[in-house]
N, C-alpha and C positions, 0 to 999 in steps of 0.2 A: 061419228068419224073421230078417228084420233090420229095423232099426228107424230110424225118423227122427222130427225136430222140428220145428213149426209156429210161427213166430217171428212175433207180429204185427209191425207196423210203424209201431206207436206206441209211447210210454212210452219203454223203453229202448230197444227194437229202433230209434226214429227217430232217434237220435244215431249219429255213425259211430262214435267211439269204441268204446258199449255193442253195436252191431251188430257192430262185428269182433271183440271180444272172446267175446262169444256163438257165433259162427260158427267162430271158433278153437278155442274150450271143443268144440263139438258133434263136430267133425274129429277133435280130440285123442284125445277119450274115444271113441270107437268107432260112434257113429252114424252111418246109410248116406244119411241123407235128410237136406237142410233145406229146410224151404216156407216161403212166405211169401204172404202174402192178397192180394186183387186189389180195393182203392176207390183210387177217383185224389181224389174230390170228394166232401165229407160233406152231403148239403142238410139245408135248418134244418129240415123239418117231412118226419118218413119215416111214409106211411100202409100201407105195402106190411106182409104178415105176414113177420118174419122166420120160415125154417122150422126153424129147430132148437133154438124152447125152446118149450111148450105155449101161454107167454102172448103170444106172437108178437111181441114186441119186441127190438130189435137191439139187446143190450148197448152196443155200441162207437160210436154214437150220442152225443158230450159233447163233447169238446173241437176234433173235426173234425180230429184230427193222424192224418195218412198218409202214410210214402211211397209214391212210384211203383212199383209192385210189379217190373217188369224192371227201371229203373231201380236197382232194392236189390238184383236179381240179378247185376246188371252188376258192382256195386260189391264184392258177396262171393265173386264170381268171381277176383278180384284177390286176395284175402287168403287164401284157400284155394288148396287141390290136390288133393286126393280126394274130396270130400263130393259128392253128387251135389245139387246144386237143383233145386229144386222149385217150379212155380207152383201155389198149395195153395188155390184151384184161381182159373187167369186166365178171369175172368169175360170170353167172344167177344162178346159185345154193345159193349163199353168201348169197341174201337179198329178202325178200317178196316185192313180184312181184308190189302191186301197192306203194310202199314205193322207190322200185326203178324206178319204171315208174317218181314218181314224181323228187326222186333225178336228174335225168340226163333230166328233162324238167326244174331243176331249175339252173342246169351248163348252158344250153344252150341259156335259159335269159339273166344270169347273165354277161353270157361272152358275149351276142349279136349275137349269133346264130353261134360260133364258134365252136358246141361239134361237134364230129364224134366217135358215138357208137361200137366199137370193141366187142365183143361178145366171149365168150366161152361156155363148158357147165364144166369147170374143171377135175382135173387125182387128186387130193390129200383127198381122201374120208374121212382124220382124219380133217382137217378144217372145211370141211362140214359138216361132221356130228356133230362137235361142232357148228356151227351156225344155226343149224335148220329149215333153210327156205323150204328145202326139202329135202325124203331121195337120197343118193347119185346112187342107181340103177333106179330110176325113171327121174336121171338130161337130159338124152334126149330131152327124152318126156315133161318134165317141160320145157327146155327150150323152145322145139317150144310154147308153150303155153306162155310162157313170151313175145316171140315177136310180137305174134298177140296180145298180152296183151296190150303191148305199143303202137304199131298204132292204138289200139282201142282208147286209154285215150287221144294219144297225139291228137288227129283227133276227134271224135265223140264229139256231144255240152251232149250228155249225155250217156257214154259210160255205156257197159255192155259186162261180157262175163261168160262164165261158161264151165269150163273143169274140168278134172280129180284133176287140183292141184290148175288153178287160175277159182278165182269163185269170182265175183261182181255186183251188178247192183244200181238201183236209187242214183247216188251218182254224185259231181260237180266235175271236175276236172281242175284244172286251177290255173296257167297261161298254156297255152298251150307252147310249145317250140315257140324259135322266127324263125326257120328253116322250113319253109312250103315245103310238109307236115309234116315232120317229121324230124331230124337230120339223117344223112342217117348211115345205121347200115350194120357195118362188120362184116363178120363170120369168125372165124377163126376156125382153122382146114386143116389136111390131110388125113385121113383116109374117107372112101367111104360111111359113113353115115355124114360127117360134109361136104363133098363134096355135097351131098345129100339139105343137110337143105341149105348149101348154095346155090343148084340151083332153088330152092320153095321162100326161103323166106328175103335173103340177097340182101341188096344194094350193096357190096363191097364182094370180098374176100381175105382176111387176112392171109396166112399162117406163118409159121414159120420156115426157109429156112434146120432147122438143125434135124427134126427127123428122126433119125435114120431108122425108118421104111417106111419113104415116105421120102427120099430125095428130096428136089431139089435144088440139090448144081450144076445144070447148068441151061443156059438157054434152054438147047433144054427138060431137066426133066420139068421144070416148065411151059414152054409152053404147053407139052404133057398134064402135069395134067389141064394147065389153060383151052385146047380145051375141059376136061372130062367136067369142070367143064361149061363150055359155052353150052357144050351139053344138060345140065343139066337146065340151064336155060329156051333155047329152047323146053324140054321137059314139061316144067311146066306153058307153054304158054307165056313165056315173049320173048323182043327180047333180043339177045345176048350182044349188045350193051349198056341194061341196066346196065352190070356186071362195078361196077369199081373194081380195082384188085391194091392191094399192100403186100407188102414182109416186112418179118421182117428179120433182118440177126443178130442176137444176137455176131455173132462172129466177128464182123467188125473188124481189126487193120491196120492203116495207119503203115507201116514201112516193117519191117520183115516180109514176108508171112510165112502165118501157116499152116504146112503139110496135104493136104488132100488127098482122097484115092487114091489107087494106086500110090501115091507119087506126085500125083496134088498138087497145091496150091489151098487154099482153096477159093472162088468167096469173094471179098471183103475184102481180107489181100493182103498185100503186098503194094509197092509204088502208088504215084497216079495215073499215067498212066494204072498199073495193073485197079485197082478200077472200075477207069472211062471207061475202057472196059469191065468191067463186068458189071456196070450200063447201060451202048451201049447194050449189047449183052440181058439182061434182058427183056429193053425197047423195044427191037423189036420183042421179044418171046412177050408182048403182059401187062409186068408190067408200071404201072401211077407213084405209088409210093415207093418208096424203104427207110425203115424206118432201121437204123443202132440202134448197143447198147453197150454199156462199161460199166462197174461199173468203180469208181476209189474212194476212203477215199480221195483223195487231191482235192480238191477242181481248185485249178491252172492247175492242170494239166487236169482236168474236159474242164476247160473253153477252156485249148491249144489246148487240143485232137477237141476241136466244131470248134473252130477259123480256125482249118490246114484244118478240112475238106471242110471246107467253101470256105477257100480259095485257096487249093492246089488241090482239085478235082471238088468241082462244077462247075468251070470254064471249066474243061474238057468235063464238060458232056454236055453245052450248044450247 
């Protein structure tokens, strides 16, 4: 198993300063991932349920600070050399489809073939439907069509497709990504139509350790889903083995564990030894990569929180 970091792109992460220095810290100390989240535009009044806390409201909902999710790719592209990026996860509804086919073929250049495509289809239907790429009851359906979009441009010397929503032909595309054949693309999701797309048409799959309505706040829950999900693959004619498989755990805290149900500790809080037996017990239900997340304004205390985990858990996990 190896491991990565989910960097918002507020607070510190929206300074360049705090972002390269966080992004340098991450590379430094032995992390294989860094993501970063996908809002261009914060509106004043959100009615949609966020899905990944019970009371369904979106924390990050206050001061409307974001950057451009590629646009931050772009940038920590430059200041690194090995970490791999990550879009944690780029929500397909946000941008017209060959505009971002080319966006994340020109991360994946730029960086030297270090992107790893995360994928959504988004829950917040007032953002979307301010950016107009498509309407927000169609985002399914548009999304599968986005991905076969992609391998078409990244792949074909003269792509064409034509669907419901992406529709193009006689046109040049290029540079192609430097990831042959393509930067491999994650799905994320829990619910039994994102399980779905994931077994049809994803390289990876990406969930999110904390929705409320698909837990998998163990490893025997995420194993269970990850066989659904293999089954799914196998269904769809591939082998099961193509699946790569990683976790986001939003709620990480080295120290204090944080009360989870029925009075458990929650997988990924508490001391290191806790941790690094949750990361144990994860990796043999059948997870690669185990990608943690914290917000923090201090910048120091950004870099101590990467630094302890680096070095007071990784070691455990080896």
């Amino acid at each position: 198993m190896d491991f990565g970091l989910h960097v918002g792109t507020r607070g510190v992460g929206a300074k360049p300063d705090g972002l390269q220095a966080i992004a340098k810290k991450t590379e430094e100390v032995g992390f294989s991932y860094l993501g970063f989240p996908d809002h261009v535009v914060i509106p004043g009044a959100v009615d949609s349920k966020y899905p990944y806390n019970k009371e369904g409201l979106w924390p990050a909902q206050d001061t409307g600070t974001c950057l451009e999710q590629l646009m931050t790719i772009a940038y920590v592209a430059a200041v690194t050399k090995n970490i791999r990026l990550l879009t944690s996860v780029m929500v397909l509804p946000h941008r017209a489809p060959v505009l971002a086919a080319k966006m994340l073929a020109t991360a994946d250049v730029l960086s030297k073939g270090r992107l790893t495509v995360g994928v959504g289809i988004g829950w917040m239907a007032e953002e979307i439907g301010v950016l107009g790429a498509m309407p927000f009851s169609k985002r399914a359906a548009g999304a599968e069509e986005y991905i076969s979009a992609f391998r078409n441009l990244w792949t074909q010397r003269t792509p064409s497709f034509h669907g419901d929503l992406v529709d193009f032909e006689n046109i040049l595309f290029d540079p192609k990504p430097e990831q042959k054949p393509h930067p491999p693309i994650w799905m994320g999701g829990e619910s039994k139509p994102a399980l779905d797309r994931t077994g049809r048409l994803a390289d990876g799959w990406y969930p999110v350790i904390a929705n409320p309505r698909h837990l998998l706040d163990s490893p025997s829950l995420y194993g269970t889903m990850l066989s659904q999900v293999k089954g799914l693959v196998q269904r769809a004619g591939r082998p099961p083995d193509a699946l790569d498989t990683a976790l986001y755990a939003p709620w990480y805290q080295l120290g204090k564990p944080i009360p989870g149900r029925d009075g458990d500790r929650r997988p990924f809080t508490g001391n290191a030894e806790q941790i690094a037996q949750d990361a144990q017990g994860y990796g043999e239900a059948g997870l690669n990569h185990l990608v943690i997340g914290f917000e923090s304004h201090d910048l120091n205390q950004s870099l101590e929180r990467i630094e302890r985990f680096a070095t007071e858990v990784m070691p455990l996990c080896s």
